[in-house]
C-alpha positions in Angstrom: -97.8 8.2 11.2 -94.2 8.3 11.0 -94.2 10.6 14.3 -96.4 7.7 16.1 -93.8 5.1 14.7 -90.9 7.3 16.2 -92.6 8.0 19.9 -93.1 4.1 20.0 -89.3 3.3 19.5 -88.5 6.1 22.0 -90.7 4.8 24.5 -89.0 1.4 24.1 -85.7 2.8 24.4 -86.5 4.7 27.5 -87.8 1.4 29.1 -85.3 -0.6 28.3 -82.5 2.1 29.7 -84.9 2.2 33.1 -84.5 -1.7 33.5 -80.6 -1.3 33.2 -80.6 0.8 35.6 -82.6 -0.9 38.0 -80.4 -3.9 37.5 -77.4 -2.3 38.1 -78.6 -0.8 41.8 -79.4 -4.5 42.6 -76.2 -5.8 41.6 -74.1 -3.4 43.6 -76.1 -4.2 46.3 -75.7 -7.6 46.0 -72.0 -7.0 46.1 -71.7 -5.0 49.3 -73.9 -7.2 51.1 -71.0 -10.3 50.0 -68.2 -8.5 51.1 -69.9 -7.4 54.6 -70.4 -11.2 54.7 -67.0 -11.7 54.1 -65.3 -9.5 56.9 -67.6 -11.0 59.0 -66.3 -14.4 58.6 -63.0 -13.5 58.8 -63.7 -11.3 61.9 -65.0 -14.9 64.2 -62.4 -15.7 66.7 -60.4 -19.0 65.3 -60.3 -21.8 68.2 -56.8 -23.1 69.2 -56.5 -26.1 70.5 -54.2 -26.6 73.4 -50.8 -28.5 72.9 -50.6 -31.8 74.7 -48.5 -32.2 78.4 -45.1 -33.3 77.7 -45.3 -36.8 79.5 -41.7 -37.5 81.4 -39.9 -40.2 82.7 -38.5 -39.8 86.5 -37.5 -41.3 90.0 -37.5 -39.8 93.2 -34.3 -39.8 95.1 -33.1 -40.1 98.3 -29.9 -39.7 100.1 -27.6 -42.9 100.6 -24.8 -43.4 102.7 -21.7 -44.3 100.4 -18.2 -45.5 100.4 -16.4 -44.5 96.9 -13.5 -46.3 95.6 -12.1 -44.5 93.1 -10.4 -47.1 90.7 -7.9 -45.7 88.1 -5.6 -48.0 85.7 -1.6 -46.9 85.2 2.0 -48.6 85.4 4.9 -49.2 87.2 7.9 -47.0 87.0 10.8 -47.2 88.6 11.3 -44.8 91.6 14.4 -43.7 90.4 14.9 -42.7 87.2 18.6 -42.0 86.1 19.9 -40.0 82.6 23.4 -41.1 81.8 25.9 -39.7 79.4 29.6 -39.1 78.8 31.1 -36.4 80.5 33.2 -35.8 77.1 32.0 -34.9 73.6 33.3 -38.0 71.4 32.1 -40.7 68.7 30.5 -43.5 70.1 32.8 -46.5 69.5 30.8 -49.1 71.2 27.4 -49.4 72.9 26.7 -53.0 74.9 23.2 -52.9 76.4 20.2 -52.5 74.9 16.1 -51.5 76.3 15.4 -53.7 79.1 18.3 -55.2 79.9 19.7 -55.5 83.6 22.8 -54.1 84.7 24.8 -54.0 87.7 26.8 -51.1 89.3 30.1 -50.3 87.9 29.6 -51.9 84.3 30.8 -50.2 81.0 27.7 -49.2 78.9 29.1 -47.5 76.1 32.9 -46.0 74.6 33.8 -43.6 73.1 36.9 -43.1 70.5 40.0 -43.0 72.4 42.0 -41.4 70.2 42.0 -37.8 71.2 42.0 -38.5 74.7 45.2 -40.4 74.0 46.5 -37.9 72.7 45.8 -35.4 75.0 47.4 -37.5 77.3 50.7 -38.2 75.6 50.9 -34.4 75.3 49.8 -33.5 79.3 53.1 -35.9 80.0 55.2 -34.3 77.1 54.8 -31.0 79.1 54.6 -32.3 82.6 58.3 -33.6 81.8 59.0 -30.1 80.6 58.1 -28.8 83.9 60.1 -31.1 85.3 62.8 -30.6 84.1 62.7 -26.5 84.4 61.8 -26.9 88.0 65.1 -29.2 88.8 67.2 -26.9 86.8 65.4 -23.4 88.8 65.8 -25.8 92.1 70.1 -25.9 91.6 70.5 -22.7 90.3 68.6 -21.5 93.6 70.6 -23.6 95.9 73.8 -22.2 94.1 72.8 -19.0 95.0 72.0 -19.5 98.4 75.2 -20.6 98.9 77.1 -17.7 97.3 74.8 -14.5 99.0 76.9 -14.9 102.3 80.6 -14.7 100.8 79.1 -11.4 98.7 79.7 -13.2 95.6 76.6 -12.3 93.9 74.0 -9.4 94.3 70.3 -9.7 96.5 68.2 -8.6 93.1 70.3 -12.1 91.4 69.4 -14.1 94.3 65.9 -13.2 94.4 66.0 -13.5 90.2 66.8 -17.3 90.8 64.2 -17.6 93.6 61.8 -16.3 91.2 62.2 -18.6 88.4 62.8 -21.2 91.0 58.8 -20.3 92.1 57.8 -20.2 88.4 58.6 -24.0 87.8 57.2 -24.9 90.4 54.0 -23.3 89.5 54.3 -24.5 86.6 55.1 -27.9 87.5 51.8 -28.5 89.7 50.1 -27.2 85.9 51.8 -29.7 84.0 50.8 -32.4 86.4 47.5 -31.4 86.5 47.0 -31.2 83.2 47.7 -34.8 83.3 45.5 -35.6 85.8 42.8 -34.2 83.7 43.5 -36.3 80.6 43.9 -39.5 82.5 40.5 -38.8 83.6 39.1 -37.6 79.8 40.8 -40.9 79.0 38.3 -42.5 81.6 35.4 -40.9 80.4 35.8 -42.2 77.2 34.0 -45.3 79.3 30.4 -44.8 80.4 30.3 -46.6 84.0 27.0 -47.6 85.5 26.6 -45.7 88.8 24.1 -48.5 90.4 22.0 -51.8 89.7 19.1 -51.3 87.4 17.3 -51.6 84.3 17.8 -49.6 81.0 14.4 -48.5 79.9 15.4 -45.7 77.3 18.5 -45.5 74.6 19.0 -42.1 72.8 22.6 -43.3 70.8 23.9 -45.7 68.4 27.6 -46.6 67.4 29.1 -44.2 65.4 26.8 -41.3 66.7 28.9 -37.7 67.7 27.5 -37.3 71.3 28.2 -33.8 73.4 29.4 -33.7 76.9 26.2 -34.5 78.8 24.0 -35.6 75.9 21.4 -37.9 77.1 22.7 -41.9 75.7 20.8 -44.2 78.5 18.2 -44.3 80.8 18.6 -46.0 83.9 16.1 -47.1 86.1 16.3 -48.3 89.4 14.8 -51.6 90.0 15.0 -51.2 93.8 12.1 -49.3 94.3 8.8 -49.0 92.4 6.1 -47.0 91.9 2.5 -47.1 90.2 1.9 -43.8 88.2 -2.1 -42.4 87.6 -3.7 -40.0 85.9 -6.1 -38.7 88.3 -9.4 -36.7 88.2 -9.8 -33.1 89.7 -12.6 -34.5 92.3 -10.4 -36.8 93.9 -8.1 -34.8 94.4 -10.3 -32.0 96.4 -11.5 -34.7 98.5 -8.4 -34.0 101.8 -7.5 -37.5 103.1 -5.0 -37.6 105.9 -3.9 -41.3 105.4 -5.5 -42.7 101.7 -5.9 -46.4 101.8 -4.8 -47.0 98.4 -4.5 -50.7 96.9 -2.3 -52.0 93.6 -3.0 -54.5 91.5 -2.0 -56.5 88.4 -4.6 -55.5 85.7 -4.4 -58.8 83.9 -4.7 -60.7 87.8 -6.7 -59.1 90.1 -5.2 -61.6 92.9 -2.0 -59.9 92.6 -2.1 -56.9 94.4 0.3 -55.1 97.3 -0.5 -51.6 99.1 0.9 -48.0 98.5 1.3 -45.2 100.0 1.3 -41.8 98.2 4.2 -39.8 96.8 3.4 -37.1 94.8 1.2 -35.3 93.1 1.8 -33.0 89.7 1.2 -29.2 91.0 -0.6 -28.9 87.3 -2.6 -30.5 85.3 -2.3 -31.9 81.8 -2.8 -29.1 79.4 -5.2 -31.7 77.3 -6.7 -34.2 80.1 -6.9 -31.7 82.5 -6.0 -34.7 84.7 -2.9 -34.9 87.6 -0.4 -37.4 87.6 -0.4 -38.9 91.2 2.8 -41.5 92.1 2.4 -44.2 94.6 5.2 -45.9 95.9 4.6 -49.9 96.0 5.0 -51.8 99.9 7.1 -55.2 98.8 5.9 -55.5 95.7 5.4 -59.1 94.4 7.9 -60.4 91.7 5.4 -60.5 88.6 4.8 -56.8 89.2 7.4 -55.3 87.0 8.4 -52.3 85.1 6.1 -51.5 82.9 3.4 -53.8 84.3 -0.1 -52.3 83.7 -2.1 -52.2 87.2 -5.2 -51.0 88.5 -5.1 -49.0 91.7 -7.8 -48.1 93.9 -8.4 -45.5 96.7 -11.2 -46.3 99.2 -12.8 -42.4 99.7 -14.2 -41.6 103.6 -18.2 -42.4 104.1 -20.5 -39.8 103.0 -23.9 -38.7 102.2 -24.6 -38.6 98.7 -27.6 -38.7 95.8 -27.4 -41.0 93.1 -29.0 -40.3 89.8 -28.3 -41.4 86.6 -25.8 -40.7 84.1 -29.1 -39.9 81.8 -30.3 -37.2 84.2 -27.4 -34.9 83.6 -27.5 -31.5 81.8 -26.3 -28.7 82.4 -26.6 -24.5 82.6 -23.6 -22.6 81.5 -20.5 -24.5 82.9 -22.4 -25.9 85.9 -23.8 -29.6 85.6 -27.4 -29.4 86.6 -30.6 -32.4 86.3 -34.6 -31.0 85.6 -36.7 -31.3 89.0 -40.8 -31.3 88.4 -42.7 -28.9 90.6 -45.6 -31.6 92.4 -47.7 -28.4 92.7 -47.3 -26.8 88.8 -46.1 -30.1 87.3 -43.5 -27.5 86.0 -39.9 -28.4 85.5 -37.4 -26.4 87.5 -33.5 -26.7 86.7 -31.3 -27.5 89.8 -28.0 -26.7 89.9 -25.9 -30.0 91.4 -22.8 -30.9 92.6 -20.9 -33.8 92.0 -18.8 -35.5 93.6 -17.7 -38.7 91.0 -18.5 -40.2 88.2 -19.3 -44.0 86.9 -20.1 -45.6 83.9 -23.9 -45.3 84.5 -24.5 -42.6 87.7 -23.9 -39.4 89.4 -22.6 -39.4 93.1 -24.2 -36.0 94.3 -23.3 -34.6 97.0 -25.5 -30.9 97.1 -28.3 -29.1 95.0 -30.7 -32.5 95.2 -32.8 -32.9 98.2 -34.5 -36.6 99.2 -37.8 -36.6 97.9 -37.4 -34.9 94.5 -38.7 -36.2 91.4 -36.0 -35.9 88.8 -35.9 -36.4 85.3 -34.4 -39.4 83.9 -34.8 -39.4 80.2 -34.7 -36.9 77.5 -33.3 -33.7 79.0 -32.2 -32.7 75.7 -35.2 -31.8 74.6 -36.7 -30.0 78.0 -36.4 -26.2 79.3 -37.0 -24.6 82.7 -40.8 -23.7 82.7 -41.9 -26.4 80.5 -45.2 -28.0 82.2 -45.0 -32.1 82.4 -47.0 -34.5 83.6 -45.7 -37.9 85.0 -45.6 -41.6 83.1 -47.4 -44.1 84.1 -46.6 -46.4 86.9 -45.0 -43.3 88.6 
């Protein structure tokens, strides 16, 4: 009895262990078939959809036949442009003109002290009266001498003593009176003389200033001739014309206006414009166009083919300015290089690298690059 009860729980046991195991098989299977299914997902090609055309705003260009005028706003200076100082070193006693004020050849700007030239003077006549003296006195004693050589009286080496001393004074009398010469001239100096008519556009000393010899006190200009002064670009300047037509004008009235003709032109540029300073020197310039006067001068350029873009279309590659050109056949932008010839406010004068007929971009070349493919706004 007891063995039946025990081969009935063993029975149930050994089913119950077979079931497990029957479960188990299924559920490994289950979980290999869910991972194949999962590799298989992730191995199905993923579909990319293609990035829109860059739409682009352009024109197509043409060549024109221009005329530039290149305009460029400066001032008038004076032609002739004098520094003035005392030829002594002194204390400025006096000083009578001021910044703007016109004066006329041969009047007294400034004085100095007098004093020591005074007395340098006092003293050059002290000693030329010396030397008088001394040379009157080596004059007799020669002419004594001369008269007693023949009778044998006195020796050759006592004549020739007295000639010596005779020649001494007189050296020594041309010193003396040179010496006086030169402080009646240091006594002159002490007055600074205006050496023409003009106008004094710079001061650089006040009374009771120590000046040097030479130091810079006015600056003279003359008002006889005048000249307009520019800062001008590189471009111009490249462009070789045998006889510029160049006009003048008052900035603040246009109707005011004279010709020019060219000066000169600074070998180098401004170290932080990189511009050159071009002078013009006026033809009868009209009365209200002064020194100082702010004017506006412009330089008719000769005819020439040229493209113009606008300022919008510029970019560039490395140091070179260059515009974006679509490709009709790609619709791919291409980057030309250009060259230009001016500027304005609102276009480029170009005068190689663009060819009529090409379709350049006009608007938002920042955000472009070569090879990029485009297609055209509409209306274009």
């Amino acid at each position: 009895m007891i063995f039946r009860i025990y081969q009935k729980r063993s029975s149930s046991i050994v089913g119950w262990f077979s079931r497990y195991r029957v479960w188990r098989q299924w559920l490994g299977l289950w979980i290999l078939i869910s991972g194949l299914t999962a590799c298989y997902d992730d191995a199905r090609p993923v579909t990319v959809e293609p990035k829109p055309i860059r739409p682009v705003k352009t024109m197509v260009v043409s060549s024109v036949k221009t005329t530039p005028v290149v305009t460029q706003v400066g001032d008038i200076e004076a032609y002739q442009q004098t520094v003035l100082g005392f030829r002594i070193a002194g204390r400025v006693l006096e000083r009578r003109f001021d910044v703007g004020d016109l004066v006329h050849q041969g009047a007294i700007l400034a004085t100095l002290d007098p004093s020591n030239a005074n007395n340098a003077l006092k003293q050059a006549n002290a000693e030329l009266d010396n030397a008088k003296s001394a040379a009157t006195l080596a004059r007799r004693t020669l002419a004594r001498m001369e008269k007693l050589l023949p009778n044998g009286a006195i020796s050759h080496s006592r004549y020739d003593e007295a000639k010596s001393d005779w020649q001494a004074a007189a050296s020594q009398l041309k010193r003396a009176q040179a010496a006086v010469k030169d402080a009646q001239d240091n006594l002159q100096f002490t007055h600074l003389i205006a050496p023409q008519d003009g106008v004094i556009n710079e001061t650089n000393a006040n009374p009771g200033q120590v000046v040097s010899a030479g130091q810079q006190v006015f600056k003279l200009a003359d008002n006889g001739q005048l000249d307009a002064v520019f800062e001008v670009p590189e471009q111009v300047l490249q462009t070789r014309i045998e006889d510029p037509q160049i006009t003048v004008s008052l900035l603040s009235n246009p109707e005011i206006k004279t010709r020019a003709k060219l000066r000169d032109i600074t070998p180098q540029a401004d170290p932080y414009t990189r511009t050159y300073r071009v002078r013009v020197t006026l033809i009868d310039p009209p009365a209200l166009m002064g020194l100082g006067a702010i004017v506006k001068g412009q330089l008719q350029l000769p005819t020439i083919d040229q493209v113009i873009v606008p300022k919008a279309a510029l970019t560039r590659q490395g140091d070179q300015p260059a515009v974006y050109v679509v490709d009709r056949q790609s619709s791919e932008l291409r980057l030309k290089l250009i060259s230009v010839t001016r500027y304005s406010d609102d276009a480029l004068y170009v005068s190689s690298g663009l060819d009529a007929g090409d379709q350049v971009v006009i608007a938002g070349v920042n955000q472009l690059r070569p090879g990029l493919k485009v297609r055209l706004m509409q209306g274009e």
